[in-house]
C-alpha positions as CSV (number, residue, x, y, z in Angstrom):
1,X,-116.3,26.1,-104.7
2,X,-113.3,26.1,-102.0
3,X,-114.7,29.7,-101.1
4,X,-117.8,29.4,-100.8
5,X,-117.5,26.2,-99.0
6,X,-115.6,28.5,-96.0
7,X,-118.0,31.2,-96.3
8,X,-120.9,29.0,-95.9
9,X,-119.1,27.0,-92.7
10,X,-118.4,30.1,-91.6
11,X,-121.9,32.1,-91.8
12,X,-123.5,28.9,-90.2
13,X,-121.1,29.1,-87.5
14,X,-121.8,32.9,-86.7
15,X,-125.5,31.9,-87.1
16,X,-125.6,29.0,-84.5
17,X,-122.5,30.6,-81.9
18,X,-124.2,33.9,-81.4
19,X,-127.4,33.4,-80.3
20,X,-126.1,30.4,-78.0
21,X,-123.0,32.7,-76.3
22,X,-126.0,35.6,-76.2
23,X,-127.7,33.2,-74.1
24,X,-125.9,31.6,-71.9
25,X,-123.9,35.5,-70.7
26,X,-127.7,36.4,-69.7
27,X,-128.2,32.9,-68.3
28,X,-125.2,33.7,-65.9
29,X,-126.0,37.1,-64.9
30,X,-129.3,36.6,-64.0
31,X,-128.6,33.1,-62.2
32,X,-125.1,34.9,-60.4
33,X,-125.6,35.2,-56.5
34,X,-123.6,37.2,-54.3
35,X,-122.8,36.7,-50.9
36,X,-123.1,39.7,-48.7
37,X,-121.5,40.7,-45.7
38,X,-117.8,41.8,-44.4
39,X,-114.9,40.5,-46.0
40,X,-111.2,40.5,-44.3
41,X,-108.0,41.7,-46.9
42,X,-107.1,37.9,-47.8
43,X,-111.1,37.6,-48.9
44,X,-112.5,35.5,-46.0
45,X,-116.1,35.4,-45.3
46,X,-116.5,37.7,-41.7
47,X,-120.2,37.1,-41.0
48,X,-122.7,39.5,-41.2
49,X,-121.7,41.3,-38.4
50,X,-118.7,42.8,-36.6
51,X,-119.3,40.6,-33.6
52,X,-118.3,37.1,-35.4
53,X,-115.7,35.3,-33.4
54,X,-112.2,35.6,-34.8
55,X,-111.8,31.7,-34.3
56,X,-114.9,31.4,-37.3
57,X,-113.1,33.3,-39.3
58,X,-109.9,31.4,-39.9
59,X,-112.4,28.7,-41.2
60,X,-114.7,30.8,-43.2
61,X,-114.2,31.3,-47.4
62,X,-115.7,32.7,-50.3
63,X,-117.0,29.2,-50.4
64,X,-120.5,30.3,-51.9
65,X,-119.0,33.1,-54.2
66,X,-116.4,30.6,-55.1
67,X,-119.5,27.6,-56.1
68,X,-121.7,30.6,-58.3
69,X,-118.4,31.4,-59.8
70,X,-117.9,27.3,-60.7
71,X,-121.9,26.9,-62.1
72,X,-121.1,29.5,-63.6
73,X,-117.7,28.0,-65.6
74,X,-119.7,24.4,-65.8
75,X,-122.9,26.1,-67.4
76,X,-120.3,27.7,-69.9
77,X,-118.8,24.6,-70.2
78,X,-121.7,22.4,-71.0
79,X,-123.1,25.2,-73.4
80,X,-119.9,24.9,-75.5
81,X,-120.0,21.5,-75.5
82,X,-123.8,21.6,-76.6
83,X,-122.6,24.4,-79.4
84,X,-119.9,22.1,-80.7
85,X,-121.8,19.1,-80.8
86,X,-124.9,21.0,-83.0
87,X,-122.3,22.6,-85.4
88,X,-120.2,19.0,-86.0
89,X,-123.9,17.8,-86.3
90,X,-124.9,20.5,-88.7
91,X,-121.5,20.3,-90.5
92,X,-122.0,16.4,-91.4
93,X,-125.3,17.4,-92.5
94,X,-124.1,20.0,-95.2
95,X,-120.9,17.4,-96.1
96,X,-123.8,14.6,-97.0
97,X,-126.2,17.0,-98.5
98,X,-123.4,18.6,-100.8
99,X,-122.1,14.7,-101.7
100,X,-126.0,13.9,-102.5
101,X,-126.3,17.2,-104.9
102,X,-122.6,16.8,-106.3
103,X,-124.0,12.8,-107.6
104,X,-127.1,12.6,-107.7
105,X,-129.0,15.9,-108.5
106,X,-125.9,18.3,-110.1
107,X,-126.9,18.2,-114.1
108,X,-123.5,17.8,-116.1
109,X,-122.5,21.3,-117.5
110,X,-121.1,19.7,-120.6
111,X,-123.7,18.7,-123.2
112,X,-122.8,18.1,-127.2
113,X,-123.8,20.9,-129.1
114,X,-126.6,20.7,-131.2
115,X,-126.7,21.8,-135.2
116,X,-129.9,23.5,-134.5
117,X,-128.8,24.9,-131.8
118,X,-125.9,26.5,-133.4
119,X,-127.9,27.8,-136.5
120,X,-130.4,29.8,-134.2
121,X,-127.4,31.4,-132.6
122,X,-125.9,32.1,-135.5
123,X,-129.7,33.5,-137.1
124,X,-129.9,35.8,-134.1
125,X,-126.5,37.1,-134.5
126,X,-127.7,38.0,-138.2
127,X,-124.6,35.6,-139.3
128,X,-125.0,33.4,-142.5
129,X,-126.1,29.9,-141.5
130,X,-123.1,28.1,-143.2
131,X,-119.7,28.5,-140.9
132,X,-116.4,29.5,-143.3
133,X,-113.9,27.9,-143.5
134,X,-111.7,30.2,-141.4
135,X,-114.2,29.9,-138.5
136,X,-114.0,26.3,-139.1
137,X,-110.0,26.1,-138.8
138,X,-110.5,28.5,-135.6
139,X,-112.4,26.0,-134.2
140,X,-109.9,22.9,-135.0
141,X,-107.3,25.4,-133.6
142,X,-108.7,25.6,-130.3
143,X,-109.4,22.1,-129.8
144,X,-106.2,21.2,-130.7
145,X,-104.8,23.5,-128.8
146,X,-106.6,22.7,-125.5
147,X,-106.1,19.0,-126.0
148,X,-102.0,19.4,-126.2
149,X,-102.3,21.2,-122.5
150,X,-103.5,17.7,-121.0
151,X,-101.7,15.2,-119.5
152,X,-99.8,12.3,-122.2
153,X,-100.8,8.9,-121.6
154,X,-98.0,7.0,-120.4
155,X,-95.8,9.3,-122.9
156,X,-97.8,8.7,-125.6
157,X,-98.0,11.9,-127.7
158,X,-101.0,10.6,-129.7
159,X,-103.3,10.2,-126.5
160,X,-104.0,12.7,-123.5
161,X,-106.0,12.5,-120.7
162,X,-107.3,14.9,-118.0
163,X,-105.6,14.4,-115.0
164,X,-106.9,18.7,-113.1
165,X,-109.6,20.1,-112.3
166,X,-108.1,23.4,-113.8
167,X,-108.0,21.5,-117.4
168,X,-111.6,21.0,-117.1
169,X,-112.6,24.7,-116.4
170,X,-110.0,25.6,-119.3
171,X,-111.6,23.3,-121.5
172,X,-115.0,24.2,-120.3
173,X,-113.6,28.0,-121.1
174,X,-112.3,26.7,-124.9
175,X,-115.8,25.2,-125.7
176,X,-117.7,28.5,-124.7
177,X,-115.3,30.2,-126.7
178,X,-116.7,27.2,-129.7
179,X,-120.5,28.2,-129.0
180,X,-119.6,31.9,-129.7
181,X,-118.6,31.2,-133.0
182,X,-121.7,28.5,-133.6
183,X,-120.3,25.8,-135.8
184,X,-122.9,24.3,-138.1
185,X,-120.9,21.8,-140.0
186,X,-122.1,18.5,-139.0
187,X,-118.3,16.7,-138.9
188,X,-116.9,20.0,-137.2
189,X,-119.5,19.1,-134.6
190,X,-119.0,15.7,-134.0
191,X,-115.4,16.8,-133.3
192,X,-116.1,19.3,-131.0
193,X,-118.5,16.8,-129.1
194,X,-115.9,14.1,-129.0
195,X,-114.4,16.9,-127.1
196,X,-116.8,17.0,-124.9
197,X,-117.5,13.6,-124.0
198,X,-113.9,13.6,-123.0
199,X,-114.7,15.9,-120.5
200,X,-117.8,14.4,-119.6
201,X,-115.9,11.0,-118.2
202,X,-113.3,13.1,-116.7
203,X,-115.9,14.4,-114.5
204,X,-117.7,11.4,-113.5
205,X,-117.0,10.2,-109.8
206,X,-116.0,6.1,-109.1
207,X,-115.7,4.5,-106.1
208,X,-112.3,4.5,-104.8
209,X,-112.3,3.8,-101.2
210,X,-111.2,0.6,-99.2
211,X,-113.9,-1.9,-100.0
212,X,-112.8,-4.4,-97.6
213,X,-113.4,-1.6,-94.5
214,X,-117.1,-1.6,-96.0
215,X,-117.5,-5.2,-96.3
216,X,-115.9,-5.2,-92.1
217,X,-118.9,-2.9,-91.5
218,X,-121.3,-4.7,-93.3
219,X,-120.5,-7.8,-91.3
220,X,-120.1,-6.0,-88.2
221,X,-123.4,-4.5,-88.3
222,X,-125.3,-7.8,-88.7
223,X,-123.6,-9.1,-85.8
224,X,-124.8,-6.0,-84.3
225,X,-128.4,-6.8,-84.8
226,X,-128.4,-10.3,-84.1
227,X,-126.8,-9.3,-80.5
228,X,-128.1,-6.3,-80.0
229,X,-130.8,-5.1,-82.0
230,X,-131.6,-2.6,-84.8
231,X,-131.2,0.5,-82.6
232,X,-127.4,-0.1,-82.0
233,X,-126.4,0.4,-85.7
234,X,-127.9,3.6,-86.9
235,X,-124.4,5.5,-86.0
236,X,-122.6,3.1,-87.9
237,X,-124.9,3.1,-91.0
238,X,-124.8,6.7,-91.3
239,X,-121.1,6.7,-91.0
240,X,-121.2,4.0,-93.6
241,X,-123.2,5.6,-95.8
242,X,-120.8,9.0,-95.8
243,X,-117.9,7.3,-96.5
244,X,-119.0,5.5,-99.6
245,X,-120.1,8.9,-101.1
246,X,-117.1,10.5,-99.8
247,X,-114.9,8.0,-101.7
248,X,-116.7,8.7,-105.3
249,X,-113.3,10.2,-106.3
250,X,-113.5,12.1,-110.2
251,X,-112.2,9.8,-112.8
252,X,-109.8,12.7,-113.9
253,X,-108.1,11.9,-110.4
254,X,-108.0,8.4,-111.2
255,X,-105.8,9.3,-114.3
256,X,-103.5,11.6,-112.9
257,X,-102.7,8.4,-109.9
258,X,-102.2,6.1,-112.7
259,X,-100.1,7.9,-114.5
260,X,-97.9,8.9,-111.5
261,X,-98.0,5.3,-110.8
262,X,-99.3,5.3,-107.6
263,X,-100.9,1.9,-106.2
264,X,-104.2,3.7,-104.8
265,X,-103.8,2.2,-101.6
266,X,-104.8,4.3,-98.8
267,X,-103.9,4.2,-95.0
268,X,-106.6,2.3,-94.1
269,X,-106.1,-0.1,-96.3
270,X,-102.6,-0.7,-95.4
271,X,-103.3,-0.4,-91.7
272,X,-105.8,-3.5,-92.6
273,X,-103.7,-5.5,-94.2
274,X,-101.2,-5.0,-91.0
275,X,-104.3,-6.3,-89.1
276,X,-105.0,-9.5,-91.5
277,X,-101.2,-10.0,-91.5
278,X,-101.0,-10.2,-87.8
279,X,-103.3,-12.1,-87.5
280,X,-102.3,-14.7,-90.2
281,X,-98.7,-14.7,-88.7
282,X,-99.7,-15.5,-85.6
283,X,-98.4,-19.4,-84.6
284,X,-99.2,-22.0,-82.6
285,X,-96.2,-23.1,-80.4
286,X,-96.3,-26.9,-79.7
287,X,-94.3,-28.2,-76.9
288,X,-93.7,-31.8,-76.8
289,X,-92.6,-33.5,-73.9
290,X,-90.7,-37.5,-73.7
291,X,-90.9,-39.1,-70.6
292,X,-88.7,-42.0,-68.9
293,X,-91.2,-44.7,-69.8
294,X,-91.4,-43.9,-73.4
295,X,-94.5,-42.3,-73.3
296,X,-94.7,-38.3,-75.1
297,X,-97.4,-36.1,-74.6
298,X,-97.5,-33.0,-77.0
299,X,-99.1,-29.5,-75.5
300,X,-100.4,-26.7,-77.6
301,X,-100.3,-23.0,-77.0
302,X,-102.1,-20.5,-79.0
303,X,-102.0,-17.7,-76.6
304,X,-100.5,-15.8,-80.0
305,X,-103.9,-16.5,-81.6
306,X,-105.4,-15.1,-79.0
307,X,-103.5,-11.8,-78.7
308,X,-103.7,-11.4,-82.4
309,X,-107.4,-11.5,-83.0
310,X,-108.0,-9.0,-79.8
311,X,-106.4,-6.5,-80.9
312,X,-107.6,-7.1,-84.7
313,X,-111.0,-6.8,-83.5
314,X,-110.0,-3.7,-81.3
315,X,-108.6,-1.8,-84.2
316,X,-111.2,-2.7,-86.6
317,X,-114.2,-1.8,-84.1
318,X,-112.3,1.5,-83.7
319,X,-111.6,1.9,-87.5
320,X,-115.5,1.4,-87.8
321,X,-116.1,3.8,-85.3
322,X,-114.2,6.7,-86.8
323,X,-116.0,6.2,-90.4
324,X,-117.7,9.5,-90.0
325,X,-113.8,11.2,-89.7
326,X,-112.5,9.3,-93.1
327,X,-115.6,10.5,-94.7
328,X,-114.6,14.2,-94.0
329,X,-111.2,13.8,-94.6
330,X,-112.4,12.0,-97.8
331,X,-115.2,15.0,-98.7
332,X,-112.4,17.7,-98.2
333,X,-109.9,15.8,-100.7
334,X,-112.3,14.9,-103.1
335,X,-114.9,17.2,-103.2
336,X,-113.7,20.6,-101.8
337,X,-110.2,20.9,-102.2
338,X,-109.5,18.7,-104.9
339,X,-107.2,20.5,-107.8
C-alpha cells in the first residue's frame, strides 16, 4: 500500500507539473522583450544612437530589460504558486477518497469459510469429500501456530491479541494455506472461522481522535453562521469532516497502545487541556482598600480573565484552522504507514 501510495502521488505530480512548467517557459519566451540599442561595458542603456549625451548616460539602466526579466520571475512565481495549490488540492482529494474506500466501500478480505464451499474445492481437486485426520491436525497446527506469534494479553498466555499489521497478512497467509487443504469437518470449521473473526475485529477502524477538538468545531461553526453566514464554514467543514475519518484508527492499533500502556492522548488533546487549564487558573485579584473614616471599598481586577480567554480563543481558532494538517498527519499514521 506504502508503495503504491508514492507512486501514485508521484505520477500525479509528473501529470499536473509538466504541462504547467511546459507552459509557463513558452509563456515567457514569447512574452520576453528586448531592448535594443548600444550598451556601455558596465551595461547602461546608450540610446539608440552614438550621438546621446554622456550626461544621459550616467542615468540610463537596463531598467526595461531589468522589468521583462522581473514579469518574467513573478509569472514563474505565481505559476508555482498556482501548481502547489492544485496539487495540495488534488492530494486532499485522493487522502478523503482513499479514507471513503478504506471505510465505507473496501469489502473485508476475511470471510468464514463455507462447508460447501470447501467440498467443491476439494470435488474439483478429485480429493475424497471427507478431510483425514492428518489434514485435520495440519490444520489445528497452523492455527495454533499463527495464534502463539500474536501479542499476550497483559501476559496472559491463554489470550492473544493482534497488535501489527504484519500479523494480519501472516494470518491472512496461514488461512489461504487452510483453503488449500479444504477442510469439511463442520467443528474444524468453526475453529478456523473463530480464527477469522479474530482477524475480522482486528481490522475494523474506531474513532480515536480528540473528541473535544470536534465538539470546539461544532460550536465554532454555529457561531459562524449565526454571525456570518453559511458560506464562511465550508473550509472548516471539510476540514472537519477529514479529520474524523482520518482518526478511524484499526482496532489492532488500539491493542498494541493498551497493552504498552499508553494513555491515547494526543498533542492536541494535551495542548487543550493546557488551554482549559489556563483558562480555569486564571484569578480574580481583589484589592481592598480602608479608609480614615471607617469606610472600605473593595476593587476587582480580572485583567487575568481576560488574557486567558484571548489567547484560548486564539489557539483554538488556529487549532480549527489547521484541521485539514492533523487529518494528513492522521491519514499517513493510520492509513499509509501504519505497521
Amino acid at each position: 500500500m506504502r508503495k503504491k501510495f508514492l507512486i501514485l502521488w508521484a505520477a500525479l505530480a509528473l501529470f499536473v507539473a509538466t504541462p504547467a512548467i511546459t507552459w509557463a517557459q513558452d509563456y515567457d519566451s514569447n512574452n520576453t522583450e528586448v531592448v535594443e540599442g548600444d550598451y556601455g561595458e558596465e551595461g547602461e542603456y546608450m540610446g539608440p544612437d552614438d550621438d546621446f549625451e554622456a550626461e544621459y548616460n550616467d542615468a540610463s539602466t537596463t531598467s526595461d530589460t531589468t522589468t521583462n526579466t522581473g514579469g518574467m520571475s513573478s509569472r514563474m512565481k505565481g505559476i508555482a504558486a498556482i501548481l502547489l495549490g492544485v496539487l495540495i488540492f488534488l492530494g486532499i482529494l485522493w487522502m478523503i477518497g482513499h479514507m471513503l474506500y478504506e471505510i465505507f466501500i473496501r469489502k473485508n478480505p476475511f470471510q468464514p469459510l463455507k462447508q460447501e464451499d470447501m467440498l467443491a474445492a476439494r470435488s474439483a481437486a478429485g480429493r475424497p469429500a471427507e478431510e483425514t485426520e492428518e489434514e485435520k491436525n495440519q490444520v489445528l497446527d497452523l492455527l495454533e501456530t499463527e495464534r502463539l506469534s500474536w501479542t499476550p494479553l497483559y501476559d496472559e498466555d491463554d489470550s492473544r491479541v493482534i497488535t501489527k499489521k504484519s500479523m494480519i497478512d501472516s494470518s491472512a497467509a496461514t488461512i489461504e494455506k487452510i483453503k488449500e487443504i479444504a477442510p469439511t469437518d463442520a467443528e474444524t470449521i468453526d475453529v478456523v472461522n473463530s480464527f477469522i473473526d479474530i482477524m475480522k475485529t482486528s481490522r475494523k477502524r474506531e474513532f480515536d481522535g480528540s473528541k473535544l477538538l470536534v465538539t470546539l468545531l461544532v460550536i465554532f461553526c454555529i457561531l459562524m453562521v449565526w454571525g456570518m453566514g453559511w458560506k464562511s464554514i465550508p473550509f472548516f467543514v471539510f476540514g472537519g469532516v477529514a479529520y474524523i475519518l482520518s482518526c478511524m484508527k484499526p482496532t489492532f492499533m488500539l491493542y498494541d497502545r493498551d497493552i504498552k500502556g499508553k494513555t491515547g492522548r494526543g498533542a492536541l488533546n494535551w495542548l487543550l487541556g493546557g488551554v482549559f487549564g489556563m483558562i480555569a487558573g486564571a484569578q480574580t485579584i481583589r484589592t481592598t482598600t480602608h479608609w480614615s473614616d471607617g469606610s472600605t471599598t473593595t476593587d476587582d481586577d480580572h485583567t487575568q480573565h481576560f488574557i486567558a480567554w484571548a489567547i484560548g480563543i486564539i489557539v483554538i481558532v488556529i487549532m480549527l484552522s489547521l484541521m485539514l494538517v492533523w487529518a494528513a498527519v492522521n491519514y499517513l499514521r493510520n492509513y499509509v504507514f501504519y505497521r
